[in-house]
The first five atom37 places (N, CA, C, CB, O) and aatype in JSON, in Angstrom:
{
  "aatype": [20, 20, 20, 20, 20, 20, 20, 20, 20, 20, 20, 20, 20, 20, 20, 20, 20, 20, 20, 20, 20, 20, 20, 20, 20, 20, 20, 20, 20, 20, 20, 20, 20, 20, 20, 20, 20, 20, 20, 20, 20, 20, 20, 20, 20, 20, 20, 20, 20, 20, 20, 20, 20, 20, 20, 20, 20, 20, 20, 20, 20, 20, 20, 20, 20, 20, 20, 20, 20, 20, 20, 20, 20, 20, 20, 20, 20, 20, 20, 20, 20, 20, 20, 20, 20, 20, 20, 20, 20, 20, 20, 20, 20, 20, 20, 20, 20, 20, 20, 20, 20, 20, 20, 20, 20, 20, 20],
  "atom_mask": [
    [1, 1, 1, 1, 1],
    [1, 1, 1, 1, 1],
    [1, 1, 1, 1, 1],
    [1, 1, 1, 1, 1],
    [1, 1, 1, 1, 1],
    [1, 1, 1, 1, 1],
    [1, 1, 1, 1, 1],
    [1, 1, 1, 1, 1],
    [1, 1, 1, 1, 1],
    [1, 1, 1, 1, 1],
    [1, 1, 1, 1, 1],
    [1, 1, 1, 1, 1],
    [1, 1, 1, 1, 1],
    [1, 1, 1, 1, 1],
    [1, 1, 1, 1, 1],
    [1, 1, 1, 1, 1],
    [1, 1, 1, 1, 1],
    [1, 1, 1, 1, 1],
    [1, 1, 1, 1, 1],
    [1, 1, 1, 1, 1],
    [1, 1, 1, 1, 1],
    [1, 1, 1, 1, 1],
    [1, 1, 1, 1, 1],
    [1, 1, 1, 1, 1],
    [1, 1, 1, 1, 1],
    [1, 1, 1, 1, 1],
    [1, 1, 1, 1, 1],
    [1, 1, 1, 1, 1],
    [1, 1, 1, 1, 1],
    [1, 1, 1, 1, 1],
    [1, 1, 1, 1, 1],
    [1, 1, 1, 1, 1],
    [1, 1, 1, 1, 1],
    [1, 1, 1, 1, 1],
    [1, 1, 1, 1, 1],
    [1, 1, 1, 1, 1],
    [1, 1, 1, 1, 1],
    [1, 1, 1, 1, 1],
    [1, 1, 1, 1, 1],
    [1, 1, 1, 1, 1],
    [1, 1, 1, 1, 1],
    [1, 1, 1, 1, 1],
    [1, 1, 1, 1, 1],
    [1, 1, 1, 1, 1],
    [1, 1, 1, 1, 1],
    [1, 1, 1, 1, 1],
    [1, 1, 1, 1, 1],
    [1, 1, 1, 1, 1],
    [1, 1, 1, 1, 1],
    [1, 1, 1, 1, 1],
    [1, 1, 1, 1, 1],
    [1, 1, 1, 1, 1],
    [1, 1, 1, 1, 1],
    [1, 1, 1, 1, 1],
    [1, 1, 1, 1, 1],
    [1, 1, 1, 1, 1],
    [1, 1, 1, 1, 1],
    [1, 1, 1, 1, 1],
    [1, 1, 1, 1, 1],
    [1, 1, 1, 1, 1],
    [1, 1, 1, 1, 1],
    [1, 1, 1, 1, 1],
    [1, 1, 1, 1, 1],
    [1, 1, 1, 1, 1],
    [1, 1, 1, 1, 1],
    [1, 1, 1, 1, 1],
    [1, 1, 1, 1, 1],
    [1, 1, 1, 1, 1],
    [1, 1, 1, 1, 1],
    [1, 1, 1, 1, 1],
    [1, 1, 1, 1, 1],
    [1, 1, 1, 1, 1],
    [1, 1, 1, 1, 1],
    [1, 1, 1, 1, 1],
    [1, 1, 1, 1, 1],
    [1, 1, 1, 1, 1],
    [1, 1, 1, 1, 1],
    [1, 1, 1, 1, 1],
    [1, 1, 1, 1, 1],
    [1, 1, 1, 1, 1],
    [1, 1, 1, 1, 1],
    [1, 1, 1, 1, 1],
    [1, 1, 1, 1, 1],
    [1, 1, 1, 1, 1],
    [1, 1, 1, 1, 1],
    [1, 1, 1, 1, 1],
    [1, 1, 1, 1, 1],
    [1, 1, 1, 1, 1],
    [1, 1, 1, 1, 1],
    [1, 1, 1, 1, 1],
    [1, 1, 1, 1, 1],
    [1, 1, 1, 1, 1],
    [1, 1, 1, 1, 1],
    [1, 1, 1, 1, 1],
    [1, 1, 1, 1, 1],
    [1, 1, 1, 1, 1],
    [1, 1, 1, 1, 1],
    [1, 1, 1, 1, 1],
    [1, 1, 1, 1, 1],
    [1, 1, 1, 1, 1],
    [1, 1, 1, 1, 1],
    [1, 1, 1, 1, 1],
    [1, 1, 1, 1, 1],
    [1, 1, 1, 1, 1],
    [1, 1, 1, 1, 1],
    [1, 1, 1, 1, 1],
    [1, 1, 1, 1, 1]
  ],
  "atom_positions": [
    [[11.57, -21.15, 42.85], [12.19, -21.34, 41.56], [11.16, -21.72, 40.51], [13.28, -22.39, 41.65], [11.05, -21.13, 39.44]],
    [[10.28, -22.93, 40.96], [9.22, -23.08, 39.92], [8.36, -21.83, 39.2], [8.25, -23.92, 40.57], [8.15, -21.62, 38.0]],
    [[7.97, -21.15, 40.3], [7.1, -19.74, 40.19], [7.65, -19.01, 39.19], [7.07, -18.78, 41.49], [7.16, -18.98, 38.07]],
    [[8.79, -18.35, 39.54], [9.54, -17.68, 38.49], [9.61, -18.19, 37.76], [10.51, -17.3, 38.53], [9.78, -17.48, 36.77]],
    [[9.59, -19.71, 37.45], [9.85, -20.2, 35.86], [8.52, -20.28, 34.82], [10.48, -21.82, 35.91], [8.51, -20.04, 33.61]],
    [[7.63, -20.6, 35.53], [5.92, -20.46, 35.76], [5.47, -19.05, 35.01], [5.45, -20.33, 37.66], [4.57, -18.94, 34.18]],
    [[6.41, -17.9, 35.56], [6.01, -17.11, 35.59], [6.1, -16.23, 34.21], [6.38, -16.82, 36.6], [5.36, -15.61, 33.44]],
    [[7.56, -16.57, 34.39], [8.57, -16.19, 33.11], [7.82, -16.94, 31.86], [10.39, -16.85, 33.33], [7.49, -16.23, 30.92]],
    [[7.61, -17.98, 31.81], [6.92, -18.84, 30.44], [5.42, -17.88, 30.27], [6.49, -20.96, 30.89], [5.02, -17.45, 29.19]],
    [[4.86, -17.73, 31.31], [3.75, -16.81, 30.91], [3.79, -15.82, 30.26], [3.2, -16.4, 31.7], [3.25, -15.81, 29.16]],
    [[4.47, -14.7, 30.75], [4.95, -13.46, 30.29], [5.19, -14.19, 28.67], [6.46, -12.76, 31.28], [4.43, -14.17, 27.71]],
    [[6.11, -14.62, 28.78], [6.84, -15.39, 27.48], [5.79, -15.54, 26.03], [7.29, -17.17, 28.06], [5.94, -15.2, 24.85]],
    [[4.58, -16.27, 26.87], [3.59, -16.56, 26.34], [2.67, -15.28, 25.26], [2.95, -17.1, 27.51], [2.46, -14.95, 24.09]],
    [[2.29, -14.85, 27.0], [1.56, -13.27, 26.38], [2.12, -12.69, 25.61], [1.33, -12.15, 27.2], [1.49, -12.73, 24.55]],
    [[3.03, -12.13, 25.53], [4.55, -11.76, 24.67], [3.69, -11.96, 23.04], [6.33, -13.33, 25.05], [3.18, -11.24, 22.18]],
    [[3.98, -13.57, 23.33], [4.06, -13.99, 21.59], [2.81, -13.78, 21.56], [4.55, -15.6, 20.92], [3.02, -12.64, 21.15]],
    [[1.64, -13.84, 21.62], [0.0, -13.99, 21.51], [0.09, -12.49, 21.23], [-1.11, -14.63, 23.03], [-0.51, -12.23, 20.19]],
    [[0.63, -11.41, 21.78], [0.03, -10.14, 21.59], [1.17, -9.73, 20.3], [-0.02, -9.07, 23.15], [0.45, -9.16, 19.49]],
    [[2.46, -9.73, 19.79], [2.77, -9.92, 19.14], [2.37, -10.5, 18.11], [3.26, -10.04, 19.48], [3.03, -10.08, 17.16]],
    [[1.48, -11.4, 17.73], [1.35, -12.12, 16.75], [-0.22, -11.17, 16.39], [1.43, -13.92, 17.12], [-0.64, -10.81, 15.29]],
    [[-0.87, -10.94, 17.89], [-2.37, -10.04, 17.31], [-1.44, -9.06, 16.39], [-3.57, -8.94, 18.82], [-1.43, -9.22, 15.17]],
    [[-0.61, -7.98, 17.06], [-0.42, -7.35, 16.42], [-0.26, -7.16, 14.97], [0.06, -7.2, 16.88], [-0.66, -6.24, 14.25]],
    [[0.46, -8.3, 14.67], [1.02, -8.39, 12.77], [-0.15, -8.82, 12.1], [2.42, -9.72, 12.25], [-0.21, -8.78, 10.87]],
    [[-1.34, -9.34, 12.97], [-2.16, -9.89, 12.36], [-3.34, -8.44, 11.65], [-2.73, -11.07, 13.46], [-3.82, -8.28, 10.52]],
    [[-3.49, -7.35, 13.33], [-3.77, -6.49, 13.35], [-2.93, -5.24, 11.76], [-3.57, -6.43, 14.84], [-3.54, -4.25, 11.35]],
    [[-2.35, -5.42, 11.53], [-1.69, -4.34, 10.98], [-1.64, -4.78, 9.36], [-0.18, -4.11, 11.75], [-1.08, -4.01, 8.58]],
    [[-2.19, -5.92, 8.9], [-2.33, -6.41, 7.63], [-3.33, -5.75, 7.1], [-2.5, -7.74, 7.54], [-3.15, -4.91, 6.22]],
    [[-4.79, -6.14, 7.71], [-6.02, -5.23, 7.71], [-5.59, -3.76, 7.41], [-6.78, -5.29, 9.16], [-5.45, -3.45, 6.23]],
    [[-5.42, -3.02, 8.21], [-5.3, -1.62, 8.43], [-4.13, -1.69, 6.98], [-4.69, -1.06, 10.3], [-4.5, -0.93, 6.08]],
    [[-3.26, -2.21, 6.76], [-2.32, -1.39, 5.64], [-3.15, -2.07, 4.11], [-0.16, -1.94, 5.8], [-2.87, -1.61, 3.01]],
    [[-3.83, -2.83, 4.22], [-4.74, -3.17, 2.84], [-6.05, -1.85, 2.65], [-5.65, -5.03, 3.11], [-6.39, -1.24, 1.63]],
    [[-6.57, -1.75, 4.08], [-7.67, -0.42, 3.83], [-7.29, 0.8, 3.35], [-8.3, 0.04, 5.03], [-7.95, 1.55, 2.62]],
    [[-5.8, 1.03, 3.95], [-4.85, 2.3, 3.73], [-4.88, 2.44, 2.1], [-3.11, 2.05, 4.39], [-5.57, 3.29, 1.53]],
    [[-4.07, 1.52, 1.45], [-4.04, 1.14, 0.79], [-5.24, 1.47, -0.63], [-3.8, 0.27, 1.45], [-4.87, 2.1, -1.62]],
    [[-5.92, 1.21, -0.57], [-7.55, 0.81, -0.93], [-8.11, 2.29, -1.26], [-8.57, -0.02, 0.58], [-8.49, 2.9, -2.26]],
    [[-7.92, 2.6, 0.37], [-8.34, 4.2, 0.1], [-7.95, 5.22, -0.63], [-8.26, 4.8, 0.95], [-8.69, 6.04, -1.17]],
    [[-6.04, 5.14, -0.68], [-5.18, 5.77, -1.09], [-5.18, 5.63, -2.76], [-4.05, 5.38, -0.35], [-4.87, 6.46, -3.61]],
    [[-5.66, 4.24, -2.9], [-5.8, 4.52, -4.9], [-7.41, 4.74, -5.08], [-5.24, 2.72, -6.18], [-7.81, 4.78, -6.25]],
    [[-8.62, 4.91, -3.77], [-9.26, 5.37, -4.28], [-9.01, 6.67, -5.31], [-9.85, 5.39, -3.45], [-9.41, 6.71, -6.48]],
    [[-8.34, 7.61, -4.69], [-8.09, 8.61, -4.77], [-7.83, 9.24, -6.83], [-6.92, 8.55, -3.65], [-7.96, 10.26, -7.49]],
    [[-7.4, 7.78, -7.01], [-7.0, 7.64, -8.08], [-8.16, 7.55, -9.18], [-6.18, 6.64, -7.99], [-7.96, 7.79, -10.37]],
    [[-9.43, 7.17, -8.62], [-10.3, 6.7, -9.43], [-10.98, 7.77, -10.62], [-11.25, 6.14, -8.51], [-11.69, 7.57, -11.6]],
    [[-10.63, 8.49, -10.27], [-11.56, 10.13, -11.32], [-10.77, 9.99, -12.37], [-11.43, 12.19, -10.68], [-11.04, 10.73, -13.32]],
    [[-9.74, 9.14, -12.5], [-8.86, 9.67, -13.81], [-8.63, 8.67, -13.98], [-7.67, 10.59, -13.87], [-9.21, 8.54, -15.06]],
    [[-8.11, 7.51, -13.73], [-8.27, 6.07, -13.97], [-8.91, 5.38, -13.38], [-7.41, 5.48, -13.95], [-8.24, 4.5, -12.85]],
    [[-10.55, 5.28, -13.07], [-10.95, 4.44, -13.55], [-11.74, 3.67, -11.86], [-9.7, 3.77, -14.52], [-10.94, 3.95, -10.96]],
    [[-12.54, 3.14, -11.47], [-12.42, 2.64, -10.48], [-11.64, 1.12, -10.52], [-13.68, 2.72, -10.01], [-11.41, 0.55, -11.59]],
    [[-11.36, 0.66, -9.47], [-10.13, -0.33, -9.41], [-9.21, -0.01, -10.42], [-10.52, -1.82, -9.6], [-8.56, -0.9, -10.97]],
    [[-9.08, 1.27, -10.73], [-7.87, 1.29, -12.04], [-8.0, 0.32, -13.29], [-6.36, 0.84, -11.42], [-7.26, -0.5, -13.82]],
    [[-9.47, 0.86, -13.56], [-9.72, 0.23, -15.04], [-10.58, 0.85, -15.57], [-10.12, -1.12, -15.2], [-11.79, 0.75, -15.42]],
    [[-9.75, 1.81, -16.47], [-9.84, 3.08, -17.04], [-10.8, 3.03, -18.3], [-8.41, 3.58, -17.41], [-10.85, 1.92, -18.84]],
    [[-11.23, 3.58, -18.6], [-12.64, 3.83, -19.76], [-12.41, 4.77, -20.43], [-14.1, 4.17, -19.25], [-13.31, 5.01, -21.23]],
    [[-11.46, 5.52, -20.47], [-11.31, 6.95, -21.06], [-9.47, 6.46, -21.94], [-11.31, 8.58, -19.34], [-8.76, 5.52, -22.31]],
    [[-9.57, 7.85, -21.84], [-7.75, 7.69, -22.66], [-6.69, 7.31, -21.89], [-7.05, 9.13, -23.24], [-5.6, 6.9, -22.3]],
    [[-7.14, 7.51, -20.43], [-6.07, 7.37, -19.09], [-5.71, 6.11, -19.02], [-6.64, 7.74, -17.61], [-6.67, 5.34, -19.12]],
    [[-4.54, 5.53, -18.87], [-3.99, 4.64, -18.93], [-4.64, 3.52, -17.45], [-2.53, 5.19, -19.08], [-4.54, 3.83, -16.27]],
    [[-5.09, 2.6, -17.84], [-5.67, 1.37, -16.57], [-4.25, 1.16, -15.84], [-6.39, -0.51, -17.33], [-3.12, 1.14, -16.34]],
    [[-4.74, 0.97, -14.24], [-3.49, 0.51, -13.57], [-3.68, -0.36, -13.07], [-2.88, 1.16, -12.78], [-3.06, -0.66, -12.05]],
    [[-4.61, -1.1, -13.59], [-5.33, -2.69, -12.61], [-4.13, -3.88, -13.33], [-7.74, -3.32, -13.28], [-3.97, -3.85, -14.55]],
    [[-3.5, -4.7, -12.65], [-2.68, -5.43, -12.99], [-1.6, -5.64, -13.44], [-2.94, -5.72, -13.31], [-0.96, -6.68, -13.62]],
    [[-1.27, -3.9, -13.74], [-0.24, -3.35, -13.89], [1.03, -4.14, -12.77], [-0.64, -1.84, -13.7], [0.49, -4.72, -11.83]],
    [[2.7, -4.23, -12.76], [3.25, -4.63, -12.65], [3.46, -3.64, -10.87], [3.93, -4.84, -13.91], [3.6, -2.42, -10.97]],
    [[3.46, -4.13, -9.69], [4.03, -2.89, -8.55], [5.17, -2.13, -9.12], [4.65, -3.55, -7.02], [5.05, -0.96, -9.51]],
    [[6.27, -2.78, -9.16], [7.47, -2.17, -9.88], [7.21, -1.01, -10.75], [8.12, -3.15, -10.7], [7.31, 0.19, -10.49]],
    [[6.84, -1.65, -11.95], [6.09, -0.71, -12.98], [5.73, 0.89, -12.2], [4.47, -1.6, -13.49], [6.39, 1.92, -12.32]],
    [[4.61, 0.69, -11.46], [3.99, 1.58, -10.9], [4.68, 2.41, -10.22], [3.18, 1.17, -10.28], [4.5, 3.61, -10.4]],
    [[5.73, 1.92, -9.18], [6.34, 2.72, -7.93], [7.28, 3.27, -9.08], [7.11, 1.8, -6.36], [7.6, 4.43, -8.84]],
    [[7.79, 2.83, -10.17], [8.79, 2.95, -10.6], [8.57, 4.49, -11.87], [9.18, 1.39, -11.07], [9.44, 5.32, -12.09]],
    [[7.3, 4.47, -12.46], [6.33, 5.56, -13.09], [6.42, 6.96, -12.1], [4.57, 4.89, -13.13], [6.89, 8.08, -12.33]],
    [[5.61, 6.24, -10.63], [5.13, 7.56, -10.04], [6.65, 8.16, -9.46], [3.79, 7.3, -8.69], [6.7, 9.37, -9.25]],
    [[7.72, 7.45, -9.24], [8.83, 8.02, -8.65], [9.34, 9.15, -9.66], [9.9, 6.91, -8.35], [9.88, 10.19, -9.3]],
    [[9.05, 8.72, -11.15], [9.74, 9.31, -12.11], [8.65, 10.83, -12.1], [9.87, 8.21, -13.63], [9.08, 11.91, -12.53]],
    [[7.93, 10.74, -11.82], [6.81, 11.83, -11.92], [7.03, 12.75, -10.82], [5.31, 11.24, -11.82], [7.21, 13.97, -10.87]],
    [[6.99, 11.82, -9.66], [7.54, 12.7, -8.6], [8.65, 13.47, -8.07], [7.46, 12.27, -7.95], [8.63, 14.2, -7.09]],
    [[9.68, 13.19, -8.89], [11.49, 13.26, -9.03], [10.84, 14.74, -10.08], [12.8, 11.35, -10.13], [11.2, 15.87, -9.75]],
    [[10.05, 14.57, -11.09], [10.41, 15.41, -12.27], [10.72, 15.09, -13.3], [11.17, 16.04, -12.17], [10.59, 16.06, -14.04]],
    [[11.14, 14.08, -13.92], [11.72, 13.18, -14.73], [10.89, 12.84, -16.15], [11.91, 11.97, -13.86], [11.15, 12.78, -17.35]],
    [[9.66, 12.64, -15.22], [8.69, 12.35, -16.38], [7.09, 13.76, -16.09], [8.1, 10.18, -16.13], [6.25, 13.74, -15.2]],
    [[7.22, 14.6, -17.03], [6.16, 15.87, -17.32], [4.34, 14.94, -17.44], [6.78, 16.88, -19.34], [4.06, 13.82, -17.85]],
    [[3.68, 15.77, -17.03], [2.55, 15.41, -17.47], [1.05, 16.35, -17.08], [2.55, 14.06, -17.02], [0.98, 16.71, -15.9]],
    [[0.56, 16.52, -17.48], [-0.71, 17.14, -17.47], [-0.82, 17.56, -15.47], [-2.07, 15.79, -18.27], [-0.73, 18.62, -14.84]],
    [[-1.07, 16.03, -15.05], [-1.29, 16.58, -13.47], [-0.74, 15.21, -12.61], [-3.24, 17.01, -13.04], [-1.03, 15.22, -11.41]],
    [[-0.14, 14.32, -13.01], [0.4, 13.68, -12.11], [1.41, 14.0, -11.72], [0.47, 12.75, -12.3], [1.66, 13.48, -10.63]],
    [[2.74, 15.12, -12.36], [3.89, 15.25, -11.41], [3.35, 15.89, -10.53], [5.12, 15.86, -11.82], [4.11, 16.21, -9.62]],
    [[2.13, 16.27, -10.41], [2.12, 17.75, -9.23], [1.33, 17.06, -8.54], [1.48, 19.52, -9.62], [1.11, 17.71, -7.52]],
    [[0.47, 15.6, -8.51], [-0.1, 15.11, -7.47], [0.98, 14.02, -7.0], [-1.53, 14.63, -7.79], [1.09, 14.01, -5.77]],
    [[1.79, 13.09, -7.64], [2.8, 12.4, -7.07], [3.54, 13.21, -6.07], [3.64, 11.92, -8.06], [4.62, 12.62, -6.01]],
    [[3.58, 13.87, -5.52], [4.4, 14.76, -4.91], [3.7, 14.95, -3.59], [4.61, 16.04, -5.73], [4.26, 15.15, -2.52]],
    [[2.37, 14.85, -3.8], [1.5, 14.28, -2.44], [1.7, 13.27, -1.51], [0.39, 13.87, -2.74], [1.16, 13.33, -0.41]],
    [[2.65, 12.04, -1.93], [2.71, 10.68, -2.03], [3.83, 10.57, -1.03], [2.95, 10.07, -3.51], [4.71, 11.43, -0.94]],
    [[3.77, 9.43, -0.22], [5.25, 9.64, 0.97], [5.84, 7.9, -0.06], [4.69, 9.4, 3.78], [4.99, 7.33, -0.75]],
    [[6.78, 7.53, -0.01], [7.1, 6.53, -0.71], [6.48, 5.38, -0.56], [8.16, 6.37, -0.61], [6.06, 4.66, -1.46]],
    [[6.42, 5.16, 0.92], [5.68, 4.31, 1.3], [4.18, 4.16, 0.72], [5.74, 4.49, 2.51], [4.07, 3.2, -0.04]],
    [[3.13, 4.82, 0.89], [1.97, 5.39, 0.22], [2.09, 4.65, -1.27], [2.03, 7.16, 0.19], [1.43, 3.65, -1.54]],
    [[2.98, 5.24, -2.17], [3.25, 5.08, -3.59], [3.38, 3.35, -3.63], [4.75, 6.02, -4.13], [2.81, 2.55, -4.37]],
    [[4.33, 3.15, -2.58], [4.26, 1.51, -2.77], [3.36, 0.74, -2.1], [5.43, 0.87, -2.4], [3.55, -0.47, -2.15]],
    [[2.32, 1.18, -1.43], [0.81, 0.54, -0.85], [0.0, 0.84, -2.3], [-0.04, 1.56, 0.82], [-0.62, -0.12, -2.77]],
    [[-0.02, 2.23, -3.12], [-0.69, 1.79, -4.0], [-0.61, 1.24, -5.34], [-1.18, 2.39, -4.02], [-1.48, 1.03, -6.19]],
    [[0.36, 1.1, -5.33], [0.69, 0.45, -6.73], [0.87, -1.46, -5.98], [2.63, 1.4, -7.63], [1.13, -2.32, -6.82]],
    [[0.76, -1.77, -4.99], [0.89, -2.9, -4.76], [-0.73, -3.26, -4.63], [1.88, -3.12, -3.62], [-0.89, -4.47, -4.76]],
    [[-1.75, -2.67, -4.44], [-3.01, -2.51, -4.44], [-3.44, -2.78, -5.92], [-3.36, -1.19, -3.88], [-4.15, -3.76, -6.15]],
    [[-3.02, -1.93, -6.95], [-3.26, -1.9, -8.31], [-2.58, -3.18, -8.8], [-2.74, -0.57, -9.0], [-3.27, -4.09, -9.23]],
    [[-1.56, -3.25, -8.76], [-1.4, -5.1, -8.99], [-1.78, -6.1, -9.02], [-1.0, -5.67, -8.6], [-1.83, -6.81, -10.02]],
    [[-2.12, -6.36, -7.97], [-3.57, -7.08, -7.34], [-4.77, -7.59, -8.32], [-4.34, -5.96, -6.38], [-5.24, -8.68, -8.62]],
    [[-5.14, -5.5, -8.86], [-6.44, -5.62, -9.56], [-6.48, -6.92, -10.74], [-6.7, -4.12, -10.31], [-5.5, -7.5, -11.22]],
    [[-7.98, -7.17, -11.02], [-7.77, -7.41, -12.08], [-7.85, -6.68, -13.41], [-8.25, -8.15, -12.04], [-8.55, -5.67, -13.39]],
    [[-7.36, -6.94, -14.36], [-6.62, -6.02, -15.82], [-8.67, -6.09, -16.45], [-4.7, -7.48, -17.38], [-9.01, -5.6, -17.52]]
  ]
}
């Protein structure tokens, strides 16, 4: 009876320890994702989204704001030179890693 209880708390144990690597693991990886994904952004606004040209800066910009822009671009809603036709690249998720990235920035 001890054993099994012994045993069971272990398991129990490992459980939470590899669980907890995990979430710890997956913060990293969705900030690089992230990072990379508004690199992408940088030729037209700007690196860290702080734009030098006519293109609008997205460094500090609001997340909301952002997810809420590129959805409209990506829907159709809102016309533009070349972001409805690259928003459309974007899985939602994506859109809300990078505009939560650009938030972040500083303005």
């Amino acid at each position: 009876m001890k054993k099994t209880i012994r045993v069971t708390a272990l398991a129990a144990s490992a459980l939470t320890v590899l669980a907890v690597q995990a979430q710890s693991a997956q913060a990293p990886v969705s900030q690089h994702l992230a990072r990379n994904l508004a690199a992408q952004c940088a030729n037209c606004h700007g690196t860290n989204g702080r734009s030098v040209a006519e293109v609008p800066s997205l460094a500090g910009q609001s997340a909301a704001v952002l997810v809420s822009k590129m959805k409209d671009y990506k829907d159709g809603k809102q016309q533009a030179t070349i972001m409805h036709q690259l928003s459309k690249g974007y899985t939602d998720e994506q859109i809300a890693l990078i505009a939560d990235y650009y938030s972040k920035q500083p303005k």
